[in-house]
VMD Tcl script that draws the C-alpha trace (Angstrom):
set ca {
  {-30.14 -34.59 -201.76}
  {-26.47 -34.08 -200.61}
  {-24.89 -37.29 -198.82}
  {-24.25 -36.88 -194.98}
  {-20.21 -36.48 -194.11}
  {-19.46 -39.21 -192.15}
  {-17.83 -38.56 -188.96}
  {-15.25 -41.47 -189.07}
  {-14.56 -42.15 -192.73}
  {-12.90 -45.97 -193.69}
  {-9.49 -44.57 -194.41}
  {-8.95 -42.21 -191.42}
  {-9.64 -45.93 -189.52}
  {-7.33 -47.29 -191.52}
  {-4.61 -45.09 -191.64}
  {-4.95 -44.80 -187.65}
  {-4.54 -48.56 -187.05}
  {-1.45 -48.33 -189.11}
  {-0.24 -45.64 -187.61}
  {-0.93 -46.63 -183.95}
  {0.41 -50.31 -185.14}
  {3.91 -48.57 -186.19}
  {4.28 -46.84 -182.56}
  {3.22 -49.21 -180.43}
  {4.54 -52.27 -181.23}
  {7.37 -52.42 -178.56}
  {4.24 -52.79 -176.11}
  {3.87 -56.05 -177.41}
  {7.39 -57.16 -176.82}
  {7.94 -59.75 -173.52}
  {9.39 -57.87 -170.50}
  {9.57 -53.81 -169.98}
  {11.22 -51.21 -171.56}
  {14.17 -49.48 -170.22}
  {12.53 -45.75 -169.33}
  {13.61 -43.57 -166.56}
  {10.63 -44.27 -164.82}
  {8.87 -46.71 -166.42}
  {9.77 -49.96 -164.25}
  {9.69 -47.34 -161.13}
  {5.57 -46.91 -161.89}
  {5.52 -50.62 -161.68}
  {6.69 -50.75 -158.43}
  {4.14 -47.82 -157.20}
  {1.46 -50.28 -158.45}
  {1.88 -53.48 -156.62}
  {2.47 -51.33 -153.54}
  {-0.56 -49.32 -154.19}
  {-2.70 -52.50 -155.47}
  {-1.17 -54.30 -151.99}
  {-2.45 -51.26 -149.69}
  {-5.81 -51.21 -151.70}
  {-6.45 -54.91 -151.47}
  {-5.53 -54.61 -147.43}
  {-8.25 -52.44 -147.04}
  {-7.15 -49.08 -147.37}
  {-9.26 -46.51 -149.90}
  {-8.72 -44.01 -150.92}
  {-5.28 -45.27 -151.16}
  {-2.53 -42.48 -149.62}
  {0.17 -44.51 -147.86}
  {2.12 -47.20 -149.46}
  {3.48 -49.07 -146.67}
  {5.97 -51.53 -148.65}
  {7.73 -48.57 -150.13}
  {10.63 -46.74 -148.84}
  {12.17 -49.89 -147.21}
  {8.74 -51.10 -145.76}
  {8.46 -48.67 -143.36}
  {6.26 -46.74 -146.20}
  {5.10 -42.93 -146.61}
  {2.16 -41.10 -148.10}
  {3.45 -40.82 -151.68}
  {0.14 -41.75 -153.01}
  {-1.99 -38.92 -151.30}
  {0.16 -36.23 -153.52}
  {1.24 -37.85 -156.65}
  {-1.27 -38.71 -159.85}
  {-3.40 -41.96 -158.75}
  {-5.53 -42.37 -161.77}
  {-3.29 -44.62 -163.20}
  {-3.26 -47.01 -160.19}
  {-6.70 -47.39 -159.67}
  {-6.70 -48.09 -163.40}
  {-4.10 -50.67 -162.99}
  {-5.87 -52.17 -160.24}
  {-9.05 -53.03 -162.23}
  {-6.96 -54.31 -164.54}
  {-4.63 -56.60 -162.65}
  {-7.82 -57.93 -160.66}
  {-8.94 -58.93 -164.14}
  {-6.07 -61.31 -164.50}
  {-3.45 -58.73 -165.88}
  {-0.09 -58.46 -164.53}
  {1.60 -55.47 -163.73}
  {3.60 -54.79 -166.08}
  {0.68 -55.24 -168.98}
  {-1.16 -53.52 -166.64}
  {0.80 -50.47 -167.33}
  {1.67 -51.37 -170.91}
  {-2.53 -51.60 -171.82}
  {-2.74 -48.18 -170.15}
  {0.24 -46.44 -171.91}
  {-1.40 -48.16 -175.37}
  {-4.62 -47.25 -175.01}
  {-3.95 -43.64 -173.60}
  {-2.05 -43.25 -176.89}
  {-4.86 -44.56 -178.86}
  {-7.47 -43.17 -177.33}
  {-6.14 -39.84 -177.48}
  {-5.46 -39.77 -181.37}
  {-9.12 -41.33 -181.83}
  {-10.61 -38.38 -180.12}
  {-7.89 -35.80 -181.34}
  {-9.53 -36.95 -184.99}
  {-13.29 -36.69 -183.59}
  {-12.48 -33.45 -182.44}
  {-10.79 -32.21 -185.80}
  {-13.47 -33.36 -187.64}
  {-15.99 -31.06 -185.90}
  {-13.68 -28.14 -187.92}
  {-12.41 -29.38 -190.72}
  {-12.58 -32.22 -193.65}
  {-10.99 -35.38 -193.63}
  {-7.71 -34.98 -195.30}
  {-6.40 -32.38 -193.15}
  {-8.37 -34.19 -189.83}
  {-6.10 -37.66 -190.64}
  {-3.02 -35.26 -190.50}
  {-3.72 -33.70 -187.36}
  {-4.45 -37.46 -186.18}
  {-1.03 -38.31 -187.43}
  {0.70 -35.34 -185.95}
  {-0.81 -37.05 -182.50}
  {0.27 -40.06 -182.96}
  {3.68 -39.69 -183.98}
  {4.46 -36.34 -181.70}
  {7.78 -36.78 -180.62}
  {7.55 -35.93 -177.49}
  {4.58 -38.27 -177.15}
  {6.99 -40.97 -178.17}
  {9.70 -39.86 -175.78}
  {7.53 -39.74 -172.87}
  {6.38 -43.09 -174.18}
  {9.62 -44.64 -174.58}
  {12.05 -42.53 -173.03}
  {10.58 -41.33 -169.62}
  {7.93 -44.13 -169.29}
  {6.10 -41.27 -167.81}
  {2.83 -43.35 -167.58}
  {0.91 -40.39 -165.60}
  {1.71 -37.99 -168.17}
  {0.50 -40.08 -171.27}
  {-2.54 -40.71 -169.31}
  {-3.32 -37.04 -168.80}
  {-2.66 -36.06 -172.92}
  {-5.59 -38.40 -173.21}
  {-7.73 -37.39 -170.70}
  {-6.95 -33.52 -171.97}
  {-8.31 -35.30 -175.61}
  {-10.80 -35.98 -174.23}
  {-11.98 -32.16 -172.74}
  {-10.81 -30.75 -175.89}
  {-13.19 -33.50 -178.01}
  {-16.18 -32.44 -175.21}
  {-15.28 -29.04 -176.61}
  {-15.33 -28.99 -180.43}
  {-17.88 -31.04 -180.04}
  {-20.38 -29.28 -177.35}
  {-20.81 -31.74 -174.88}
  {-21.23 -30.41 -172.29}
  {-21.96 -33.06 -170.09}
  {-18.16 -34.55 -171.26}
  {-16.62 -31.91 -169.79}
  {-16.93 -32.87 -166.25}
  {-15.85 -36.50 -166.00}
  {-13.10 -35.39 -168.31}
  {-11.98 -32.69 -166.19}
  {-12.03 -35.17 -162.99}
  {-9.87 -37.75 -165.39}
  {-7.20 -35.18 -166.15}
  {-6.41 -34.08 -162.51}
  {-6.42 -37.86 -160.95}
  {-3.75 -38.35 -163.91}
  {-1.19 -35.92 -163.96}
  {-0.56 -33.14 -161.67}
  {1.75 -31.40 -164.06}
  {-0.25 -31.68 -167.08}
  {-3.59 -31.32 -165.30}
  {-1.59 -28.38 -164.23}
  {-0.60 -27.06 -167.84}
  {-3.58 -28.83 -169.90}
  {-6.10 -27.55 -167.08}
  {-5.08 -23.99 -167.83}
  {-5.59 -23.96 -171.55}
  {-8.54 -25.83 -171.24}
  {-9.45 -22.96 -169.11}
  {-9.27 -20.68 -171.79}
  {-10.55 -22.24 -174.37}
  {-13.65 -22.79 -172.33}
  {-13.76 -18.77 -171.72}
  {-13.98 -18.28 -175.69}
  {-16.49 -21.14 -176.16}
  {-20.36 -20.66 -176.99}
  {-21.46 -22.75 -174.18}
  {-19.36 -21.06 -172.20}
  {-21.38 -20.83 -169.26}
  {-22.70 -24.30 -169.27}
  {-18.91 -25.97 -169.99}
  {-17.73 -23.87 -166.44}
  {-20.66 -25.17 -164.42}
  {-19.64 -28.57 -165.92}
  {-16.17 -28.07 -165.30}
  {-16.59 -26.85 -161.92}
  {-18.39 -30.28 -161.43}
  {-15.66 -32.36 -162.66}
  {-13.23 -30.21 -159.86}
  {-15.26 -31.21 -157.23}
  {-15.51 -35.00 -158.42}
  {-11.40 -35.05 -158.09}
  {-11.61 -33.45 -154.34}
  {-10.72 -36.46 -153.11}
  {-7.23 -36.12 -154.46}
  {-6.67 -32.86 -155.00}
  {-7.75 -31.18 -151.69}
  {-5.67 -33.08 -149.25}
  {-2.66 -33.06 -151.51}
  {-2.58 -29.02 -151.22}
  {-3.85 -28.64 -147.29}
  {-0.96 -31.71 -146.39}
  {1.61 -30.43 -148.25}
  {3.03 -28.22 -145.36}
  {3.95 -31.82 -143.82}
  {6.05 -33.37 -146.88}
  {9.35 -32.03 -148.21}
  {7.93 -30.69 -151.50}
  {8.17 -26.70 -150.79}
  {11.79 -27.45 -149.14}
  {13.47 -29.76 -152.13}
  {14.45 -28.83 -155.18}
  {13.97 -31.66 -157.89}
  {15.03 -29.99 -160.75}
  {17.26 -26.51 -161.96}
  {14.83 -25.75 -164.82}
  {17.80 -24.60 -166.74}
  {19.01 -27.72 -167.62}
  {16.34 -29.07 -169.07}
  {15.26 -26.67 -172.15}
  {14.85 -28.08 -175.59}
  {18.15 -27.38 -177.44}
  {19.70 -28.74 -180.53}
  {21.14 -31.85 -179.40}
  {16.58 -33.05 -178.76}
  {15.55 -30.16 -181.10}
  {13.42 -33.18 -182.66}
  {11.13 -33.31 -179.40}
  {9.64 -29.65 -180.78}
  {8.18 -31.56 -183.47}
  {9.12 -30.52 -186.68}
  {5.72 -30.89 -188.69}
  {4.43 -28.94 -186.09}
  {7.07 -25.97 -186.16}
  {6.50 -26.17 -190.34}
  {2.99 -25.91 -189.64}
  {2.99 -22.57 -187.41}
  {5.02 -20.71 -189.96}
  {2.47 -21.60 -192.77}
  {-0.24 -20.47 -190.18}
  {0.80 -17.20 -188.94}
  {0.88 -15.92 -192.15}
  {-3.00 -16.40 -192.18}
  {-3.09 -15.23 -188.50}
  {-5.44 -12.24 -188.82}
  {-8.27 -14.31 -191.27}
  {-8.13 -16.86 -188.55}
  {-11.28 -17.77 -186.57}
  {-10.93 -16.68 -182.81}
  {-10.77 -20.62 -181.79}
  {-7.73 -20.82 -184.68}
  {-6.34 -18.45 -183.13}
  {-6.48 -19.53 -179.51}
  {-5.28 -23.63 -181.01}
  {-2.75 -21.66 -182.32}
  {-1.28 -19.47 -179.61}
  {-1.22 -22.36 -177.43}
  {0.74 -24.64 -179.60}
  {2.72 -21.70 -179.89}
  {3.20 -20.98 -176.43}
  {4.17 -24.84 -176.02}
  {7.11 -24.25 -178.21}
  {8.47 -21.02 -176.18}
  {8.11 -22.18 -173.19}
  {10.72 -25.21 -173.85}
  {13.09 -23.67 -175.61}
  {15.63 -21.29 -173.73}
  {14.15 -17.91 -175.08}
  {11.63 -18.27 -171.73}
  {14.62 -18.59 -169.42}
  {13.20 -15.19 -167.98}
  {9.48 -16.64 -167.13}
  {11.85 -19.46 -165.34}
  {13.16 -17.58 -162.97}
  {9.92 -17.44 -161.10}
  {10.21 -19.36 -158.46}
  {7.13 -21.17 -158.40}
  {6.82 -22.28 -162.41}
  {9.96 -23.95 -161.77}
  {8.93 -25.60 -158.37}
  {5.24 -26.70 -159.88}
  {6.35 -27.64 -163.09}
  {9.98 -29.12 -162.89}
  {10.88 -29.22 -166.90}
  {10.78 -26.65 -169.65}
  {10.20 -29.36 -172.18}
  {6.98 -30.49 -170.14}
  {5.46 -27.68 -171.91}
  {5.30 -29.78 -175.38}
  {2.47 -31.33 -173.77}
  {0.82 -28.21 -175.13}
  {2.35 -29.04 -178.69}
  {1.05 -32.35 -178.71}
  {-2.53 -31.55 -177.72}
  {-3.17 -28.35 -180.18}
  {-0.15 -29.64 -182.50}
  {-2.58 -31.19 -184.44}
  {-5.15 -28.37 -184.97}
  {-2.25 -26.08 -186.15}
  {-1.59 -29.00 -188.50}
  {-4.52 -29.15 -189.77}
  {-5.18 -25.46 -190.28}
  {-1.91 -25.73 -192.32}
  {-3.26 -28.71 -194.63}
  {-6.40 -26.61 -195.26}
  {-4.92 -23.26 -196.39}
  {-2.57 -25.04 -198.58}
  {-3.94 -25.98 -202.08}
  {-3.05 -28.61 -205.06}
  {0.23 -30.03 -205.23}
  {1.37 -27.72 -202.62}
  {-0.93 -29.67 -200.24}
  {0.54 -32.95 -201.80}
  {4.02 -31.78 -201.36}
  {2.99 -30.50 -197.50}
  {1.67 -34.41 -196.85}
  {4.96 -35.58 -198.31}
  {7.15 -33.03 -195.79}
  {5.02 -34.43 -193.10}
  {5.74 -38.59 -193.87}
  {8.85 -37.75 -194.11}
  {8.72 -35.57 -190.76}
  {6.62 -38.30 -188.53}
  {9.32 -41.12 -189.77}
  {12.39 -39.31 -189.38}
  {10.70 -38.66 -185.46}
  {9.51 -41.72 -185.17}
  {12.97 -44.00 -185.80}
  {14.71 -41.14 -183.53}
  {12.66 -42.38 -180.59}
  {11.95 -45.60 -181.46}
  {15.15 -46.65 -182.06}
  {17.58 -47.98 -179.11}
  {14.96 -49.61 -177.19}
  {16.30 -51.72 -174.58}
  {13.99 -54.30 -172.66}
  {14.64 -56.28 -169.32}
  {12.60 -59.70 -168.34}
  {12.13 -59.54 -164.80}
  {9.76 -61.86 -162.88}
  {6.53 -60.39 -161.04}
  {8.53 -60.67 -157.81}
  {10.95 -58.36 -158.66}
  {8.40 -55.53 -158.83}
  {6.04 -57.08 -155.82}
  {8.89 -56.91 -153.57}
  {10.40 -54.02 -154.15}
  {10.62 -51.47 -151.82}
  {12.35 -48.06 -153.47}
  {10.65 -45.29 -152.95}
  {9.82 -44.85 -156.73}
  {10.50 -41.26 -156.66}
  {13.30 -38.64 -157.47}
  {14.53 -36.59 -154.26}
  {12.18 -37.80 -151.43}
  {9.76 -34.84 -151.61}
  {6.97 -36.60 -150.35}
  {8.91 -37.87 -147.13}
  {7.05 -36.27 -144.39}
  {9.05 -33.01 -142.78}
  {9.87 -34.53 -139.20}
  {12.02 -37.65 -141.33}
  {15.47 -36.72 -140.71}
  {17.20 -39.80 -141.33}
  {15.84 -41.62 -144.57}
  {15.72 -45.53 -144.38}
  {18.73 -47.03 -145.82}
  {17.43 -50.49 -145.32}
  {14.58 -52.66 -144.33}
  {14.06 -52.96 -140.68}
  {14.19 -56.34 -139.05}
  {10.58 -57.20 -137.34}
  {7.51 -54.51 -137.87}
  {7.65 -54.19 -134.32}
  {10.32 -54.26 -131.52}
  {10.64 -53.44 -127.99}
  {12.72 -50.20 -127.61}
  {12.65 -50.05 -123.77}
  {11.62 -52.41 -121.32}
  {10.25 -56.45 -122.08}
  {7.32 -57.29 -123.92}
  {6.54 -60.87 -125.22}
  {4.59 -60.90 -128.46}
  {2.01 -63.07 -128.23}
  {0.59 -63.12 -131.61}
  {0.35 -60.69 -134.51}
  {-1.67 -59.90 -137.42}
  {-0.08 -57.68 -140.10}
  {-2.37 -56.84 -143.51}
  {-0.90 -54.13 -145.56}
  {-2.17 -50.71 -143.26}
  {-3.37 -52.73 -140.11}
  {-1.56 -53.96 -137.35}
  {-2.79 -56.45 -134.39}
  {-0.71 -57.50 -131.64}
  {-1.32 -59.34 -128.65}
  {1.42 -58.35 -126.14}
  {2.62 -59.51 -122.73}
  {4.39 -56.04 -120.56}
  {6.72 -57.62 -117.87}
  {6.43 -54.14 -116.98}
  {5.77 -51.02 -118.20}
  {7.67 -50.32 -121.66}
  {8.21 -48.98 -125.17}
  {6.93 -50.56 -128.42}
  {8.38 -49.26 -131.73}
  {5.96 -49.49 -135.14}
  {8.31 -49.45 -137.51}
  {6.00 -47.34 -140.56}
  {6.78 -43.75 -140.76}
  {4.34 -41.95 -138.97}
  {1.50 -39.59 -140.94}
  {-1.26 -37.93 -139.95}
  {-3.97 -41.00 -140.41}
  {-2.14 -43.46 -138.49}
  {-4.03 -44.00 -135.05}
  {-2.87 -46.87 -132.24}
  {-5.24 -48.21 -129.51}
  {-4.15 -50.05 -126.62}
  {-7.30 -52.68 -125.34}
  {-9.79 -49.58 -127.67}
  {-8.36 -46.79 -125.89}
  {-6.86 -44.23 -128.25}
  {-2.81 -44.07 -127.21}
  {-0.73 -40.92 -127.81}
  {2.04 -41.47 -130.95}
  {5.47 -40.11 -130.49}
  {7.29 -39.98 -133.55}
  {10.05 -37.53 -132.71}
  {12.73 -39.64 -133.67}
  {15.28 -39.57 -136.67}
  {13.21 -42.18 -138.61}
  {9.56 -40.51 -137.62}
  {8.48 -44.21 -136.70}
  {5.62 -44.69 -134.20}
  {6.61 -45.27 -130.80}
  {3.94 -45.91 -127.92}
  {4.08 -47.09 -124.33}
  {2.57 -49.98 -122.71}
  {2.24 -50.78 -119.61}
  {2.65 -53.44 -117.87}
  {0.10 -56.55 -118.44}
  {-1.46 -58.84 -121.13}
  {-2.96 -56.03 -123.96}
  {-4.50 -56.01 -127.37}
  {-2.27 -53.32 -129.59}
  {-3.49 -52.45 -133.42}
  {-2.18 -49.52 -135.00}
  {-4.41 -48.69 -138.27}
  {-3.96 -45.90 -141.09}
  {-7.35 -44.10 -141.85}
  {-9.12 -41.18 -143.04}
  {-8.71 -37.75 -141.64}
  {-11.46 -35.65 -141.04}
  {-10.41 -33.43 -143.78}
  {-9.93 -36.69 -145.91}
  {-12.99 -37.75 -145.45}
  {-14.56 -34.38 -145.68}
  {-13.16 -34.29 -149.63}
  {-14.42 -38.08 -150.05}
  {-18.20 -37.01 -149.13}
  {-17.40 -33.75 -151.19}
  {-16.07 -36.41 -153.92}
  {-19.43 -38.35 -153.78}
  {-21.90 -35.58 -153.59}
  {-20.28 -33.59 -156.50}
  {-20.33 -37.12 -158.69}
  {-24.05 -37.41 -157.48}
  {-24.60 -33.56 -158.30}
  {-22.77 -34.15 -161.65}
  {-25.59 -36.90 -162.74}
  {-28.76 -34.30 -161.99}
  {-27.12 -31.55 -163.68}
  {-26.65 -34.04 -166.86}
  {-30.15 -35.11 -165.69}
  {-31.46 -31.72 -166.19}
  {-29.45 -30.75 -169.46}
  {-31.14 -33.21 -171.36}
  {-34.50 -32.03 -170.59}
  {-33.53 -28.80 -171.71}
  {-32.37 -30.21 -175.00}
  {-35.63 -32.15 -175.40}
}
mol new
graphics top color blue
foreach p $ca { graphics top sphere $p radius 0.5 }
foreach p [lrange $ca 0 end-1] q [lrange $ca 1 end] { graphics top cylinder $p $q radius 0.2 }
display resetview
């Protein structure tokens, strides 16, 4: 009688604690790292916590940002990591450990399931170095430390995840994990999304992982579909964030290409052609990861749109990191005896030569929770997301919410919660009332019920309405479109369609 493999053996848990314990410590220091955008993500959660707990959901305008008179940053850019953060400050969390627990466990969670899934393929030895290669990827570590790119670690583990519901066969995985990657990450749901794509076309389920797929889509609708109809209103097509050739992999960060993985791909295509086809495909993609980073793809650059969609050759790694540790693991297996004892050496040495590169140099700044609750920056790069008819951006915080721009109006009293505005007003005749929030499609003002026209054409694209003379009732309120609201039923139903196509897979399995 032959003893079953266990699918987690003792020292794979062992050797992942330590590892995980050597990377993450700085998580546990007091304060926040110094990342170029790590504090700004902090900021984009109070605001987006502050709009959620007003009322507004989904959340798409943050109306403390951008010098309080706010814009729709959240209806385009990667919410799954503020909704997360949400939970977790309503359970007594603040903001910053907030985003700390998520970049921690997204880093954890996705070497437990980059093991889970390596252990569907291969034995344990070469499964703890793939885990390993994970764990101490460099660019992992850099968007970690470095960039403080919170969306992007979250969407490496969410891609873990669709890759684990793939060696694995479950199916019904497939679809929350496919929802989970596009809430996280445009970019990588973007890059990840793709290869996941292919590996699903070369997978024996193959029919039943697109169905399941196509499920998890339609669960993300909510965030997805207006963020492609409403970007003809934002900036985004019209600014330039990035010139993609300054940010290739060269040899001043050659490190971020991850050496045990580089070592790894020269063992392997020497076995190319006695590959399996899903080697092959792990391997092409980590492959393809490499070259897109590196300057040799300057041609494929040119193309307008990779550079607009994507931003940053080295994004690309992302594709190192998640198959990375296959191609390790291939390598571990074809090598034999001491030469697979001298490999594991190379790679210790490897992951720690990486790992004090990145982790060295980190700075960290003790700021109270005010200093993120307050602030109002706009928490992005080149104000893409500013809506198109914006000419002048806000340099500074207006005075009152609302003012009188023509004529004289007595406030009589006001209610202002996050997205909803109520004021009682007294027109000594008729006049001109200024909202000072940056006007997007959502935003609707009623005078005594009655649905009043908006003018925003103005250099600031604040809401202006008249009012005429005599005591009135004024609330101005940011809602749902009907297309919103058409890809928040689509949202629901797909999620409720998702559960009776689970529903019916396991009564076909038993």
């Amino acid at each position: 009688m032959t003893k079953k493999k266990h699918p987690f053996p003792w020292i794979a848990g062992i050797i992942l604690m330590l590892s995980l314990g050597l990377v993450l410590w700085p998580l546990f220091r007091q304060g926040f790292f110094v990342a170029d955008d790590g504090e700004w993500m902090v900021i984009r959660l109070s605001a987006f916590y502050q709009s959620l707990a007003s009322g507004q959901f989904p959340v798409r305008f943050l109306g403390r940002l951008n010098n309080s008179y706010g814009y729709p940053v959240a209806n385009f850019l990667y919410p799954g990591f503020l909704y997360i953060g949400s939970v977790l400050h309503v359970a007594g969390l603040s903001f910053v450990d907030a985003i700390k627990v998520i970049l921690g466990v997204s880093v954890a969670g996705g070497a437990l399931a980059t093991f889970m899934a390596l252990r569907s393929r291969f034995k344990t030895i070469p499964s703890i170095f793939g885990m390993m290669s994970f764990v101490f990827s460099p660019y992992l570590l850099y968007d970690l430390y470095r960039r403080g790119s919170v969306g992007e670690v979250l969407g490496i583990f969410a891609a873990t995840i669709a890759l684990f519901s793939l060696t694995r066969g479950l199916v019904w995985l497939m679809a929350p994990a496919v929802a989970f990657l596009i809430v996280s990450h445009n970019t990588v749901a973007l890059i990840a999304g793709l290869a996941i794509g292919v590996l699903i076309l070369v997978h024996p389920q193959r029919l039943a992982m697109i169905i399941s797929a196509a499920w998890g889509v339609g669960m993300s609708m909510f965030f997805w579909l207006p963020a492609l109809v409403e970007k003809r209103f934002v900036r985004f097509d019209t600014t330039i964030v990035s010139n993609p050739s300054y940010y290739f992999i060269n040899v001043e960060n050659a490190v971020l290409l991850g050496v045990g993985v580089i070592i790894s791909l020269a063992i392997i295509l020497g076995f190319f052609k006695k590959l399996t086809k899903l080697d092959k495909v792990m391997t092409l993609l980590a492959l393809l990861g490499t070259l897109l980073s590196v300057a040799i793809s300057a041609p494929f650059w040119s193309i307008p749109l990779l550079g607009k969609l994507v931003q940053f050759p080295y994004r690309f790694l992302v594709l190192s990191v998640l198959f990375g540790p296959w191609v390790v693991a291939l390598a571990s297996e074809k090598v034999r005896g001491w030469q697979q004892k001298l490999f594991g050496v190379i790679l210790l040495i490897v992951f720690s030569h990486g790992t004090i590169t990145q982790l060295t140099d980190i700075r960290f700044v003790e700021r109270s929770e005010g200093y993120y609750t307050t602030n109002e920056a706009t928490t992005n790069v080149a104000n893409e997301y500013m809506p198109l008819w914006v000419t002048d951006i806000p340099l500074s915080r207006p005075v009152e919410t609302l003012e009188v721009i023509d004529g004289d109006v007595e406030i009589l009293h006001r209610t202002f919660l996050g997205e909803y505005i109520k004021v009682d007003v007294d027109a000594k005749m008729d006049s001109v009332v200024q909202i000072n929030k940056i006007y997007y499609p959502g935003w609707g003002i009623t005078l005594d019920n009655k649905l009043m026209p908006i003018n925003y054409q103005n250099p600031l694209g604040v809401m202006r309405v008249e009012v005429p003379a005599g005591t009135h009732t004024l609330v101005a309120i940011f809602r749902e479109t009907p297309l919103r609201l058409f890809a928040d039923v689509a949202s629901i139903l797909c999620v409720i369609g998702y559960f009776i196509f689970v529903k019916r897979l396991w009564r076909s399995v038993t």
